[in-house]
C-alpha positions as CSV (number, residue, x, y, z in Angstrom):
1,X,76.3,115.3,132.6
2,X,76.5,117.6,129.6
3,X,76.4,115.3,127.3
4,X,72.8,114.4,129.1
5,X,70.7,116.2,125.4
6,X,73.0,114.2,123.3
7,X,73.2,110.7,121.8
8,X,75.8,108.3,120.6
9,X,75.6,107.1,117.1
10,X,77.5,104.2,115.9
11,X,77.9,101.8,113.4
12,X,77.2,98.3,114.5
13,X,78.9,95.8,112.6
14,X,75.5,93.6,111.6
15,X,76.5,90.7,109.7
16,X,80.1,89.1,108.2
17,X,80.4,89.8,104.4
18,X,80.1,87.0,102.1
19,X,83.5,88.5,99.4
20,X,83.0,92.3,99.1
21,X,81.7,93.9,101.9
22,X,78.3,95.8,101.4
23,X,76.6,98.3,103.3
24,X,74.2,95.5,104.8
25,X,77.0,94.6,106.7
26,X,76.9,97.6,108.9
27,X,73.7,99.3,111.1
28,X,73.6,102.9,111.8
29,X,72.0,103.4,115.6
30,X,72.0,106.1,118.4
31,X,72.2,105.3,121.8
32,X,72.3,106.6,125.4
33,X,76.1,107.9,125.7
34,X,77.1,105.6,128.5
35,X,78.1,106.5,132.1
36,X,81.4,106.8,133.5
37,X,82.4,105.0,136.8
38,X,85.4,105.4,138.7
39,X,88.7,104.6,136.7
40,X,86.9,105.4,133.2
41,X,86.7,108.5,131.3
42,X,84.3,108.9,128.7
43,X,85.8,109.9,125.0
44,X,84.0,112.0,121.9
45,X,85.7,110.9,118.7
46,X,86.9,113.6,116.9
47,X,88.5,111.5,113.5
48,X,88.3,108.0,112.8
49,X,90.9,105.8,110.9
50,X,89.6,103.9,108.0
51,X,92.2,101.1,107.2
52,X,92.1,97.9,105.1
53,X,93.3,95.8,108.0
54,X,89.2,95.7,109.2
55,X,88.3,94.1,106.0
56,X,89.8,90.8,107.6
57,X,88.0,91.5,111.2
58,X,84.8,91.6,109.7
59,X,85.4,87.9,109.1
60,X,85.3,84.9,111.8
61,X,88.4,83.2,110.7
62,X,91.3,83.1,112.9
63,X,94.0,86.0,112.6
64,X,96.2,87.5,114.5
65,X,93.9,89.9,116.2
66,X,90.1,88.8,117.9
67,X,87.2,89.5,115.0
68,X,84.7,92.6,115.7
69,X,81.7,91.5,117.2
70,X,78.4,91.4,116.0
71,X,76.0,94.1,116.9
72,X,78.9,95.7,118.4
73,X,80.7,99.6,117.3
74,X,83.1,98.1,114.6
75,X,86.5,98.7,115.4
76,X,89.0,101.4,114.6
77,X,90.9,103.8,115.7
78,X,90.5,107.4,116.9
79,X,91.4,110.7,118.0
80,X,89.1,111.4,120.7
81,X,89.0,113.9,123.1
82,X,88.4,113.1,126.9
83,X,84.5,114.8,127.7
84,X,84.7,113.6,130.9
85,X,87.3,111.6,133.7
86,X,87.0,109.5,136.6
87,X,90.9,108.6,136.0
88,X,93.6,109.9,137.8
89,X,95.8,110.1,134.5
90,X,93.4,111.8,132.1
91,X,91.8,115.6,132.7
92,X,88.8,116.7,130.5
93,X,89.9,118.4,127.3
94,X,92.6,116.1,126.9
95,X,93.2,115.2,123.2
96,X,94.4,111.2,122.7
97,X,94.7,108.7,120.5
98,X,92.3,105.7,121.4
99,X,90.5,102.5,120.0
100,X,86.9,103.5,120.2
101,X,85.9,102.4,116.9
102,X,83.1,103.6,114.7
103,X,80.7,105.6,117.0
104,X,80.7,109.3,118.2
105,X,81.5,108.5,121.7
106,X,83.0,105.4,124.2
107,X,83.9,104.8,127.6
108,X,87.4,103.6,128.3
109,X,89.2,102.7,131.7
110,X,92.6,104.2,130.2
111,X,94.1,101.1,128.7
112,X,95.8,101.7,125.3
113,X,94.8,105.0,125.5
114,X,97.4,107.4,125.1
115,X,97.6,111.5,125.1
116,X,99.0,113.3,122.3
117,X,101.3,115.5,122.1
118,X,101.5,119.0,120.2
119,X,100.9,117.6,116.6
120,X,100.2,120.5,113.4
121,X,97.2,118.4,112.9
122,X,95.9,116.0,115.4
123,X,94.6,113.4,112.8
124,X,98.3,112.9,111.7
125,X,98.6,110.7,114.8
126,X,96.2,108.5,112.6
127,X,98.4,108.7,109.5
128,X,102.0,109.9,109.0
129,X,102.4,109.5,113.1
130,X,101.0,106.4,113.6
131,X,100.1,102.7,112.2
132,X,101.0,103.7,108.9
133,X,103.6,105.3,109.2
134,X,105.2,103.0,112.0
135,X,104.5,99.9,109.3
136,X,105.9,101.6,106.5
137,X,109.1,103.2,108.8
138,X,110.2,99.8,110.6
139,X,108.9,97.6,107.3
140,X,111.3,99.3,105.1
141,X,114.8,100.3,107.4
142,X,114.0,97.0,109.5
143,X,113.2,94.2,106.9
144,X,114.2,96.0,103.4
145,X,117.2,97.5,105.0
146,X,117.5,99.5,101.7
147,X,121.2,100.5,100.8
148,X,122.3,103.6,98.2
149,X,121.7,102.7,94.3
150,X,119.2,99.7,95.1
151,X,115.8,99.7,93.8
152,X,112.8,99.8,95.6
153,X,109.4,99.4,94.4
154,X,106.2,100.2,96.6
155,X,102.4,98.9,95.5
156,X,99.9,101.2,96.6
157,X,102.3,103.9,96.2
158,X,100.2,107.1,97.0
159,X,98.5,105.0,100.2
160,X,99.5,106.8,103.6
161,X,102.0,103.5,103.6
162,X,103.2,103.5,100.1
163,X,103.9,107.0,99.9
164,X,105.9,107.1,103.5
165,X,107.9,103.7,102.2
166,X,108.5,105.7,98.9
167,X,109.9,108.8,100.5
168,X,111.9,107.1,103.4
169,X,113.8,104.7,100.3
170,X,114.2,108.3,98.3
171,X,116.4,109.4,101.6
172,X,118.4,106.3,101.6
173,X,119.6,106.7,98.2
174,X,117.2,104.2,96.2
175,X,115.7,104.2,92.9
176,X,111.9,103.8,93.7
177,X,109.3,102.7,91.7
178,X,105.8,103.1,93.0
179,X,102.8,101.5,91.5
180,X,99.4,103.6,91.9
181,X,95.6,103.2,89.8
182,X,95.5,106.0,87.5
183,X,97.4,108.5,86.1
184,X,96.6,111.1,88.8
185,X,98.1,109.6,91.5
186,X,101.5,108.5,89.7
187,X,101.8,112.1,88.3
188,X,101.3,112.8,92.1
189,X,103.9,110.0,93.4
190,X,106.7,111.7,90.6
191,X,105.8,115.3,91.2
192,X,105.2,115.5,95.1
193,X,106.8,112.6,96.6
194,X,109.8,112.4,93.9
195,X,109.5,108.8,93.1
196,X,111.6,108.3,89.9
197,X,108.7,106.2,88.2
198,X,105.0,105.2,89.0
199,X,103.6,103.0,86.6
200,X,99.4,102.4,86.4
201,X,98.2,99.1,87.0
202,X,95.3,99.4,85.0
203,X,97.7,99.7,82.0
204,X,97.6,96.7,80.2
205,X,101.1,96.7,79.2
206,X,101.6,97.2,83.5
207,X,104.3,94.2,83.6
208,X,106.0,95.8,80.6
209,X,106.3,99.5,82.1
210,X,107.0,98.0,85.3
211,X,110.3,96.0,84.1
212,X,111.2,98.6,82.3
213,X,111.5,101.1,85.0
214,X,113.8,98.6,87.0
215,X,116.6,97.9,84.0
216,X,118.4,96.5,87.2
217,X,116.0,94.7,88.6
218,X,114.1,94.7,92.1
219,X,116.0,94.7,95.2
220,X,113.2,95.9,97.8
221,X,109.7,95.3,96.9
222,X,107.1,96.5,99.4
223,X,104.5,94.3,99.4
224,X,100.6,95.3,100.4
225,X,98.6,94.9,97.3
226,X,99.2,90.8,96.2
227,X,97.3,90.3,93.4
228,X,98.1,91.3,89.7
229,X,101.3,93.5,91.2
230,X,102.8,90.5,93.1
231,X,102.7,88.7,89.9
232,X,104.6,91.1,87.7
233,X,107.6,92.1,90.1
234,X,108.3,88.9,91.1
235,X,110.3,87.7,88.1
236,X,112.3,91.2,88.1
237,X,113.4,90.6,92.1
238,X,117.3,90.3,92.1
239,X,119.3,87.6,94.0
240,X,118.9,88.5,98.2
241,X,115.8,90.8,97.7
242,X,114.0,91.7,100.5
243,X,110.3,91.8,100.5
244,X,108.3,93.3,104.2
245,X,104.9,92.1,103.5
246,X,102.0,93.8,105.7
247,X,99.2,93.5,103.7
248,X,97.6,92.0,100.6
249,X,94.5,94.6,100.3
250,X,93.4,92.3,96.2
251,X,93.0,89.7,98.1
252,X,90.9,90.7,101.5
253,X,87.2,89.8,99.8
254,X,88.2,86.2,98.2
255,X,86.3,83.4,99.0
256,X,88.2,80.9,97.0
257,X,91.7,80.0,95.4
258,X,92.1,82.3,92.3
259,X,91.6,80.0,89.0
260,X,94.9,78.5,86.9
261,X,97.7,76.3,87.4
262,X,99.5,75.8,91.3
263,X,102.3,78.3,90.8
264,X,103.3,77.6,94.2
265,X,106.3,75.4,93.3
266,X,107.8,78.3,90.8
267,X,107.1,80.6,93.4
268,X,109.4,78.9,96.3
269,X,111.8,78.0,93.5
270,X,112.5,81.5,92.9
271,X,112.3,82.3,96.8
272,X,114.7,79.7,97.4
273,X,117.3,80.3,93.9
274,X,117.7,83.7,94.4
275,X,117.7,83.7,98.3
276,X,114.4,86.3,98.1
277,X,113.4,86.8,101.8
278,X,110.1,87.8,102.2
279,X,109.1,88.3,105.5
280,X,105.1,89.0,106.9
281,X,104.9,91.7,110.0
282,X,102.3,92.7,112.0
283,X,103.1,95.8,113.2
284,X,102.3,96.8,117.0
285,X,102.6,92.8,117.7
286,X,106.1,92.6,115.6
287,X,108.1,96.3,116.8
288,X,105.2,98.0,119.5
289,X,108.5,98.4,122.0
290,X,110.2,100.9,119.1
291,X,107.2,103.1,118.3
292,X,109.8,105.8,120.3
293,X,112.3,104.6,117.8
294,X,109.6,105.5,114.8
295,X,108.7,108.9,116.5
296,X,112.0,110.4,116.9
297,X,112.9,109.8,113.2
298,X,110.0,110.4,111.1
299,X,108.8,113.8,113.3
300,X,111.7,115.9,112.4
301,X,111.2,114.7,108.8
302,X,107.6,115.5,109.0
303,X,107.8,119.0,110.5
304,X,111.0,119.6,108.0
305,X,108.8,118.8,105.1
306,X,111.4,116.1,103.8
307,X,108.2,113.6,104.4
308,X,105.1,115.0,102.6
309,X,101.8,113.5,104.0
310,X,98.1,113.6,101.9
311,X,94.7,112.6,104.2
312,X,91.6,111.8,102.4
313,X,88.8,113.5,104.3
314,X,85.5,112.7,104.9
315,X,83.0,114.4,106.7
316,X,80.2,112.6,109.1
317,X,80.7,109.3,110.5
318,X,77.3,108.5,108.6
319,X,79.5,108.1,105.5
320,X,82.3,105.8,107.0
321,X,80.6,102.9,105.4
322,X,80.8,104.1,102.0
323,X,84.2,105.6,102.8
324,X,85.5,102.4,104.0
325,X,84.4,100.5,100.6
326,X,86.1,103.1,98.3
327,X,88.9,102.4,100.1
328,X,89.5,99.0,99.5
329,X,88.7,99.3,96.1
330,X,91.4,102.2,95.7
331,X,88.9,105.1,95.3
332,X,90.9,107.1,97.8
333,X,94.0,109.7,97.2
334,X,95.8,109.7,100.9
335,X,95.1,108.4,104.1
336,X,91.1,108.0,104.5
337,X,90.0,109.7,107.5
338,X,86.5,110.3,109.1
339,X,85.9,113.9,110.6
340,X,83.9,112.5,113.3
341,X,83.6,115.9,115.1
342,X,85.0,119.3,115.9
């Protein structure tokens, strides 16, 4: 096999993190690159998706998805390209997207495996193309259902979700708000992705800035943050908003109730008052039958430019750890990316 002088390196995920994860967590080893038997073809990663939804499989709690296994490739998913096949559906040279997680090559017998098409940049399928986009395209037009002159306001708001919710409200006529850390990245949100506001949550006047860029309220508030965000928009939300929740990335490392009073009684008072309807998606298991749907809308809107897209790249799957922790903590500008190989 050609591959016969090479080896596999992967990160093993070696224990479950006890609130933040550390690199401890994680062990770095090579291996023999596995054989490939009849009805397998045998993948080299090329980019791996870094996403805060692994934060939660790290942990053995129940979910909506199996946790990743100890001593096992943590899981993720890639662009790979197929080295070798023993499958009647895949030739070598073929570029797909798969779910080989964190290691430099895997074995697959063609299950949710599937071949890319033409694509200006084959990470994108990753990004703009992919779970990100798909959650932030059917979160927004399915659950927000945004109408001309509401407002719409997005945590996370330069996040390969954020900034696709952002830009998709922007073409249905809404006033959007995004929330970002820093001043960089809301000069970015106003400049590049024509939000009409961004306001910095590490202001301490954030709850201030924040209602007064909504004189009218909240009608749409995308939720994937939690935290200190959740708790300044949610006064402003207007009678029948709609808030898509797919994430809550504060939150991910907490081992225990935050401290203060039980606000959970104001909380559903307000849900139930003002009608809010705030509704939690998962987003293959909620709409994986319209990712056709998602791809005939938001590809034209790429390749048109009306949808701009920023990756965050890093280079060598030895820093995916390190990668992976800045990007729960925000560190990263874009969609974080591993550049696993040519």
């Amino acid at each position: 096999m050609s591959q016969s002088n090479q080896r596999n390196q992967a990160w093993l995920l070696a224990s479950r993190p006890h609130g933040e994860p550390v690199k401890e967590n994680f062990r770095l080893v090579e291996q023999p690159i596995p054989d490939v038997k009849d009805g397998q073809i045998l993948l080299r990663t090329l980019y791996l998706s870094l996403d805060p939804y692994m934060r939660g499989r790290m942990d053995d709690s129940k979910s909506y998805a199996a946790p990743a296994e100890l001593d096992q490739p943590m899981v993720g998913g890639t662009v790979s390209e197929v080295v070798e096949s023993k499958h009647a559906d895949f030739q070598q040279g073929d570029v797909v997207l798969a779910q080989s997680g964190w290691q430099s090559y895997a074995v697959s017998d063609g299950n949710s495996v599937a071949k890319l098409g033409d694509l200006p940049h084959p990470s994108w399928a990753l990004g703009i193309l992919g779970m990100p986009g798909f959650t932030a395209y059917m979160g927004l037009m399915d659950i927000g259902q945004p109408k001309q002159g509401e407002t719409l306001v997005v945590a996370a708001a330069t996040g390969p979700v954020g900034a696709t919710v952002g830009q998709l409200g922007k073409l249905q006529g809404c006033h959007v708000v995004g929330v970002a850390g820093g001043e960089e990245k809301c000069r970015y949100a106003i400049e590049k992705l024509g939000f009409s506001a961004c306001i910095d949550h590490h202001r301490d006047d954030f709850a201030e800035q924040l209602a007064a860029a909504c004189p009218d309220g909240i009608d749409i508030y995308f939720e994937n943050v939690g935290g200190k965000v959740f708790d300044a928009v949610f006064p402003l939300l207007n009678t029948a908003a709609r808030v898509p929740v797919c994430g809550l990335v504060s939150g991910y490392s907490s081992r225990e109730l935050p401290p203060g009073p039980d606000r959970t009684p104001q909380i559903m008072g307000g849900i139930l008052k003002r009608r809010i309807r705030m509704q939690g998606f998962i987003i293959f298991q909620d709409y994986g039958d319209r990712y056709p749907e998602f791809l005939k809308a938001m590809t034209p809107l790429v390749e048109q430019q009306k949808i701009h897209y920023r990756e965050h790249m890093i280079d060598g799957l030895e820093n995916a750890p390190q990668a992976f922790f800045d990007m729960l903590k925000g560190k990263n500008f874009g969609k974080t990316v591993v550049k696993v190989a040519q």
